[in-house]
C-alpha positions as CSV (number, residue, x, y, z in Angstrom):
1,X,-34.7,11.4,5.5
2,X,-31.6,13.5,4.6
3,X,-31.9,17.2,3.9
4,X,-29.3,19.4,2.2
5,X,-28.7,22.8,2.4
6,X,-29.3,24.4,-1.6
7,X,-25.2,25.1,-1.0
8,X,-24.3,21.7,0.0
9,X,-26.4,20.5,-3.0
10,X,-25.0,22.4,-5.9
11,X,-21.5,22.3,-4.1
12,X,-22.1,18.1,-4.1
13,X,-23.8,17.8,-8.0
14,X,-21.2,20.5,-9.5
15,X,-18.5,18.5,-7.9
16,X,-19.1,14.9,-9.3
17,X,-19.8,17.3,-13.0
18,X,-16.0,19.0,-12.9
19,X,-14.9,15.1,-12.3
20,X,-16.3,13.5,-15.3
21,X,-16.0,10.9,-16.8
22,X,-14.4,9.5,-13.0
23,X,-16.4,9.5,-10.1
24,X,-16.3,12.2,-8.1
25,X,-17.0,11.2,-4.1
26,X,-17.1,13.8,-0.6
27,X,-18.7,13.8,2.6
28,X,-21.1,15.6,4.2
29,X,-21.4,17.0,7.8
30,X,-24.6,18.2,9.9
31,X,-25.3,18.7,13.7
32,X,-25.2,15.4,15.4
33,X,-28.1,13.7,15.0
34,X,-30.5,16.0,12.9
35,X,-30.4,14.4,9.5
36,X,-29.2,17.6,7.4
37,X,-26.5,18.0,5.6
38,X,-25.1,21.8,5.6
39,X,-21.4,21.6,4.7
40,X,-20.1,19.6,1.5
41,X,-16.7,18.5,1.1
42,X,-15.4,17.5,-2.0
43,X,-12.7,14.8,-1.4
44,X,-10.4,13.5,-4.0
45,X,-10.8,9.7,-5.5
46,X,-7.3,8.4,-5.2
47,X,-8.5,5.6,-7.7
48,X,-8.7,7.9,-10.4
49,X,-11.4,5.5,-12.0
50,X,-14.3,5.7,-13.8
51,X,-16.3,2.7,-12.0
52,X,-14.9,2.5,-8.2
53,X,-13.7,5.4,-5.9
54,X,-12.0,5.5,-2.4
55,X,-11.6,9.0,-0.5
56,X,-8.3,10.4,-0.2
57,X,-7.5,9.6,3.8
58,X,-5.9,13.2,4.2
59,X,-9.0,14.7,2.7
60,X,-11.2,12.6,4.8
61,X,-8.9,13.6,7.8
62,X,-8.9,17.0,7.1
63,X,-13.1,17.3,6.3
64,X,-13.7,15.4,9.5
65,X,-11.4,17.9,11.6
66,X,-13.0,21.0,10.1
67,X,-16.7,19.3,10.7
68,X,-15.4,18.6,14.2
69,X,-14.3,22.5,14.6
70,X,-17.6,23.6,13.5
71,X,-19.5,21.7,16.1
72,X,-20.6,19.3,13.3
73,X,-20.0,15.7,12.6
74,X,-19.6,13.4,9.4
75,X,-23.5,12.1,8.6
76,X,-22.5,10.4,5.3
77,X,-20.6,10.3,2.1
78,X,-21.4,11.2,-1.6
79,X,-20.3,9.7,-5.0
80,X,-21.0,9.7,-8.8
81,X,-22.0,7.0,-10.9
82,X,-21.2,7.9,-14.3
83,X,-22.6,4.9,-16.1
84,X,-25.4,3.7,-14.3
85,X,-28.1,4.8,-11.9
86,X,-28.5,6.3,-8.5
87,X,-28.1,3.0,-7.1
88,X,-25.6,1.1,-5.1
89,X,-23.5,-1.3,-6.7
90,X,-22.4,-4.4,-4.5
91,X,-19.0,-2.6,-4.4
92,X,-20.5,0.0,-2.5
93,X,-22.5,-2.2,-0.5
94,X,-19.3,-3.9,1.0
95,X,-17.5,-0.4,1.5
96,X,-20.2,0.7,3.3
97,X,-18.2,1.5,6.9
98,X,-21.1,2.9,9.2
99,X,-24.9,2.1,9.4
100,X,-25.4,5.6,10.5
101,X,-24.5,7.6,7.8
102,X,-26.1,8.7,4.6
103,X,-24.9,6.9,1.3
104,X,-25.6,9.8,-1.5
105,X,-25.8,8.5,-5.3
106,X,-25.4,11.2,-7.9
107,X,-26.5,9.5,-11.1
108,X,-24.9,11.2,-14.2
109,X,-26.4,8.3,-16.7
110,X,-28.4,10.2,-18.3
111,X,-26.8,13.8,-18.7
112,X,-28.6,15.4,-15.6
113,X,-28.0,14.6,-12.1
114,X,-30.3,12.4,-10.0
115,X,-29.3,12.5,-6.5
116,X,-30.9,9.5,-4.4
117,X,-29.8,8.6,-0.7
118,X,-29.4,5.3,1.4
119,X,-29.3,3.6,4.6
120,X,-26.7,0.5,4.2
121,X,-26.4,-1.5,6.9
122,X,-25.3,-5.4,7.2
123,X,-25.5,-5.1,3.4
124,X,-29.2,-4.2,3.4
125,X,-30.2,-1.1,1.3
126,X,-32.8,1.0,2.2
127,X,-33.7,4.5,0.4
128,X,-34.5,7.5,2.1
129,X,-36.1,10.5,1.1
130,X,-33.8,13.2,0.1
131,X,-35.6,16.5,0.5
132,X,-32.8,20.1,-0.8
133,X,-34.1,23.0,2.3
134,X,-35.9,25.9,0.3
135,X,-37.2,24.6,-2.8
């Protein structure tokens, strides 16, 4: 299960919204461990594209340094699929870098966000619950 703060989740959905029509993409950082998101950080898509995304290295550099300062760790990444469902696509399968972390889908398909999260691991998918704290 992965749980976001209400912050973390507006922060994430507004984010892939202001990047329309590319996908947007960030990661997220929690205590070690616990499974809840409670800082977002929106990281640029150096591919500029529409269908595929890679994080800027410098923004991943610098969101992992602040998460470290904090006393939190990076627990997953986020992206936006503009054309299709919350669902990952075998290109996101194979960039998948870590079983442990939380792949977060943001599905702008149909004019409102669905947000849906995985497990990915030896390129089997698994969804998870994603529960946002307080509502």
């Amino acid at each position: 299960m992965l749980r976001l703060a209400p912050d973390v989740h507006r922060q994430m959905v507004g984010h892939c919204l202001d990047r329309v029509p590319e996908e947007a993409c960030g990661l997220l950082a929690g205590p070690p461990g616990a499974g809840t998101a409670e800082v977002c950080y929106p990281v640029k898509n150096v591919d500029e594209s529409a269908r595929t995304y890679t994080l800027d290295s410098l923004g991943f550099l610098r969101a992992d340094r602040d998460a470290d300062e904090r006393g939190l760790e990076v627990i997953g990444v986020f992206h936006s699929h503009t054309h299709t469902d919350a669902y990952p696509s075998p290109t996101d399968v194979d960039k998948a870098p870590d079983p442990g972390w939380h792949y977060v889908l943001v599905s702008l398909r149909h004019g409102e966000a669905v947000v849906r999260s995985y497990r990915i691991e030896d390129g089997n998918v698994a969804e998870e619950p994603v529960v946002v704290e307080g509502l």
